[in-house]
N, C-alpha and C positions, 0 to 999 in steps of 0.2 A: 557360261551358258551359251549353247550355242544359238546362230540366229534362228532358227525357224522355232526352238522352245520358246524366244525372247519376244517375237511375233505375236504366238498365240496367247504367250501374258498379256500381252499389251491388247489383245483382241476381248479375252476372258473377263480383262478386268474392266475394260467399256461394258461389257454385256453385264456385268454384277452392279455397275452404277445401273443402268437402265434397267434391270428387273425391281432394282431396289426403289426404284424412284418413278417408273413409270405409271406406277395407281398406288394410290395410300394401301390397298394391300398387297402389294408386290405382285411381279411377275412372273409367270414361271418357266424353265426353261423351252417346252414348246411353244413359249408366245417370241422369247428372245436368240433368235438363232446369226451363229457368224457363219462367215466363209467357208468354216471348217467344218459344220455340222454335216453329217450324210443322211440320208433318208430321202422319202418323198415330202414332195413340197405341203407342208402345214397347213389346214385349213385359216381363212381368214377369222379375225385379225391377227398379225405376226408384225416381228420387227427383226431387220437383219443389220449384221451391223460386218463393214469391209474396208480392209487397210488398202490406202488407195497409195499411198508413197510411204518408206520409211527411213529409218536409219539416215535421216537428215542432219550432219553433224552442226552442233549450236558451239560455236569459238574450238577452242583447241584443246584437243585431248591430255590430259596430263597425266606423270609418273609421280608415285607417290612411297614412298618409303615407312615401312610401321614395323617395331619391335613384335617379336613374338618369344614363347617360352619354348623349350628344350624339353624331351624327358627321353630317359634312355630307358631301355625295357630288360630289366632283370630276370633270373630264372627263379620260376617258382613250382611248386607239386602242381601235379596233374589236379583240376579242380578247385585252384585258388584262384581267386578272385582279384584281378588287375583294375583298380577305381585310381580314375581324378575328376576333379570338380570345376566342368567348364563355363567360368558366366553364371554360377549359379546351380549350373546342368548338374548331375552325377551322371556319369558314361563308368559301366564295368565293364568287363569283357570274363570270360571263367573261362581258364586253359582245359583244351581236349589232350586228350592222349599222344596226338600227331603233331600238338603245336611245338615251336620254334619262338625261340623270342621275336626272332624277325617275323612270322606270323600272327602272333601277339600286340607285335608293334602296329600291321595294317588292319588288323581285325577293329583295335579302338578308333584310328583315324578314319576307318570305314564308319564306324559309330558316332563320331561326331561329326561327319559331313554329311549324315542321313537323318541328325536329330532336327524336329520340324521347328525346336528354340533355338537355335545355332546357326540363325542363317546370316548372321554376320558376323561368321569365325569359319576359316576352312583350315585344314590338318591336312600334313603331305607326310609320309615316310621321307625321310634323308639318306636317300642312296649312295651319299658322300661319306657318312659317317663310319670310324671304325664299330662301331657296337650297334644292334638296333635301334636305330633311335627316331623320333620322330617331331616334330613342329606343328605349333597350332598359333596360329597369330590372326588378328582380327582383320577381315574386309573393309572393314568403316570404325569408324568411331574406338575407344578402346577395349579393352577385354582384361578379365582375371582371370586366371587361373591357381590350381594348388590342388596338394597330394599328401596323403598322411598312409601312403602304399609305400613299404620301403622296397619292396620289387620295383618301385619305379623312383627315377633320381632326375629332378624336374630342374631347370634352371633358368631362371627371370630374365625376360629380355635376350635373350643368347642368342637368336634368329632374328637376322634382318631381311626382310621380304618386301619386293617392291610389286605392284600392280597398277593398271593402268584405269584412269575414270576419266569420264567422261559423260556430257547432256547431248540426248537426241531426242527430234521432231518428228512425229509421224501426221499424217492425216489421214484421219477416219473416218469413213462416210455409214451414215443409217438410212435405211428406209423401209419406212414404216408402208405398210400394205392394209388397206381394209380403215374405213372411216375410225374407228376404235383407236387403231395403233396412234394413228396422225394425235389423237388427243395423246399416247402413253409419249411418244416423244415431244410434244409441247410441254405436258407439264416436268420430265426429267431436264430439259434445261433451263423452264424456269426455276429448279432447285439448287442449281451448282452455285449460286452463290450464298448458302444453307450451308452456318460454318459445319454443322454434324456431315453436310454431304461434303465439303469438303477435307473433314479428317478424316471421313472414309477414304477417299481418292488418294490422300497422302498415305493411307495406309496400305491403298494397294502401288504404292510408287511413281504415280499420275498426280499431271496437270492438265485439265479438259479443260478448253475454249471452246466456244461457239464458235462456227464461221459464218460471214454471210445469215441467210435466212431460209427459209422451206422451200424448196425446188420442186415443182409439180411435175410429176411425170404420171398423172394420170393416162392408162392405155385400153386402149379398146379392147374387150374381153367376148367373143360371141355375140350378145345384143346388148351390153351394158357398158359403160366406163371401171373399169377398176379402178379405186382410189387409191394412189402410191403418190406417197413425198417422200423428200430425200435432204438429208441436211449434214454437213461438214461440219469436224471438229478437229481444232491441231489440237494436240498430243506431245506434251512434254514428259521426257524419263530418263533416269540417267542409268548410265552401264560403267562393269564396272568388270575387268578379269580376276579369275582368281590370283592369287599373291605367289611370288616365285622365290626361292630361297637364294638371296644373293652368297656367294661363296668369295669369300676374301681372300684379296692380293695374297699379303700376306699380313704378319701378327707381328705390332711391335709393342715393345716392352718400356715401357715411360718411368722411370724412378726420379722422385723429387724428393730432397733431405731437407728439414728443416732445423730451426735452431734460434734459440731465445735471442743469441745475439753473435755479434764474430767472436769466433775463436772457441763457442762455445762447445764441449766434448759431448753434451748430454741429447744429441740428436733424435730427430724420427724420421725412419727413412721408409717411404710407402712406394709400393710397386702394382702397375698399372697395366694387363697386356690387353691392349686394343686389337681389332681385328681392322686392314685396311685396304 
């Protein structure tokens, strides 16, 4: 993901706690606007909410290495239907006229990197490979996969892919405009410690802190005060690259024989090719 999508996450998903939390009947998006909103300026009361630093790295980034599966893409009639089952997912793909295995192959991993359940699995084409072929291996945590297409010839584990994670800080400031608002941002952070508000936050990839306390920046308006406060919160999330397909040294071949005892004729001898 690049930075500026990663940004307005971390922007979208402050502004979805605070609709969700700033009146027992939520807010709507004209009450909640970020930095990125365009229009003219909303009547009172509104709440804005603005990345004030980011990308504050928390310890040190690490590389991490995860198994992925293989499938090689076979030729089939114009019209047949190319399935595997990702994580549970079904992804098909049906050959046109003009396809290629090798366009066969980028048409599904186009499919499972746009499905909205699969966002902790990406799928690359293997441009290394003699035959079409492609790799799907998990972002986080693990993954299954499996094929009962004999147009496609799937292999466990066969892709070693590494990616890089890591925890960043942001700070994000709100400010609430119009007596109204001042109560929708008191009562959203008296809720964050509301475990239901908290697995929402975890479920958008956030940890919201308060900072400090309500900043008045009440200003003078024509004959009246306008009411504006302003209040800080760090922001914790972690990033993560997509996974890159490590390509081995080379391939060695391990044989070990065993046997009841010395001298014995009646042998097993198993062979082993690593990739290294």
């Amino acid at each position: 993901m690049n930075s500026t999508a990663l940004h307005e996450q971390v922007l979208q998903s402050v502004r979805t706690w605070l609709k969700a939390n700033g009146s027992a009947a939520g807010l709507t998006d004209a009450q909640v606007w970020t930095e990125s909103s365009k229009g003219p300026r909303p009547p009172l009361p509104y709440l804005t909410v603005r990345l004030l630093a980011v990308d504050i790295p928390v310890g040190q980034d690490e590389a991490v290495i995860r198994l992925g599966d293989t499938f090689v893409v076979g030729t089939g009639a114009t019209g047949s239907t190319y399935t595997l089952v990702v994580d549970g997912v079904t992804i098909s793909y049906v050959r046109l006229v003009a396809d290629t295995n090798a366009t066969v192959a980028a048409a599904l991993v186009a499919a499972i990197n746009a499905h909205a359940s699969l966002t902790t699995v990406y799928a690359e084409v293997d441009a290394t490979a003699a035959s079409p072929t492609f790799w799907v291996a998990p972002s986080t945590g693990s993954m299954v996969t499996s094929t009962a297409d004999s147009k496609l010839t799937r292999t466990e584990d066969d892709a070693v892919t590494e990616e890089v994670i890591g925890v960043r800080r942001a700070t994000v400031s709100v400010q609430a405009l119009g007596e109204s608002a001042a109560k929708w941002l008191e009562r959203a952070v008296w809720r964050l410690q509301l475990d239901d508000v908290l697995l929402d936050l975890e479920a958008e990839g956030l940890s919201l802190v308060a900072s400090g306390g309500m900043t008045n920046l009440g200003k003078l308006l024509d004959t009246s005060i306008e009411a504006r406060v302003l209040r800080e919160f760090d922001v914790s999330y972690a990033i993560r690259t997509d996974p890159t397909l490590k390509i081995p040294l080379e391939t060695v071949a391990i044989t070990a024989t065993t046997r009841k005892s010395a001298g014995d004729t009646d042998t097993l001898t198993t062979t082993i090719t690593v990739g290294v």
